[in-house]
C-alpha positions, -999 to +999 in steps of 0.1 A: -612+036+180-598+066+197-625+086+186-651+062+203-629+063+232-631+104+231-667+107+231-666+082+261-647+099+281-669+133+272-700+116+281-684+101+311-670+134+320-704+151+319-720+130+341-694+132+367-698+172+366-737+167+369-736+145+398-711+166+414-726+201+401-687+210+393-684+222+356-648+236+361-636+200+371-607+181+347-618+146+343-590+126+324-589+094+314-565+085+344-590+104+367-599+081+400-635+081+409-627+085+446-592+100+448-589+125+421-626+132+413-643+128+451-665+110+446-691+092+471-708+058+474-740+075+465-726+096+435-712+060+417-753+052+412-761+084+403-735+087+377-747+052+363-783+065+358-766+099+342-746+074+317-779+053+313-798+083+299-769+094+281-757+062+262-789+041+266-775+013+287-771+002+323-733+009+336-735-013+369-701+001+389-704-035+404-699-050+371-671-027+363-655-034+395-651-071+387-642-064+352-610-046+364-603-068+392-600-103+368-586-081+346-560-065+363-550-102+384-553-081+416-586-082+440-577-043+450-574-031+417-610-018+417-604+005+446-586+027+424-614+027+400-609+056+369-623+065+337-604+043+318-613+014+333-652+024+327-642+028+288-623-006+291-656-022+304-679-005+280-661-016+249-650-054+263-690-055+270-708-039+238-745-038+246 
């Protein structure tokens, strides 16, 4: 399983550097969308279409969001939204 959660984080990682034109960026598991990585509103729906042509399926931050909020028993949880919790949702929701 770690291996699936590897190429995950890879293919999560390059879409972050192609929406944000940054291939010298670190993007760890632990990265935060906003905080660590800078991300924008806009650049959470570009990364999902990046991710849909990479792994063939629709990653709705929306859905994600909710995922880590019942998940984590806290309604701010998702504000602090990282690469983990993205493989967390894509694994607890196979397509």
């Amino acid at each position: 399983m770690a291996n699936k959660n590897e190429e995950l984080l890879s293919t999560i990682g390059t879409a972050i550097k192609e929406v944000l034109n940054n291939d010298e960026l670190e993007i760890k598991a632990e990265s935060r969308f906003v905080q660590d990585l800078g991300l924008e509103s806009i650049d959470f729906l570009d990364v999902s279409c990046e991710l849909e042509n990479a792994i063939g399926r629709e990653v709705d931050f929306k859905d994600v969001s909710e995922f880590v909020n019942k998940n984590a028993n806290n309604p701010n949880a998702a504000k602090e939204l990282s690469v983990a919790n993205v493989i967390a949702y894509l694994e607890a929701n196979p397509a």
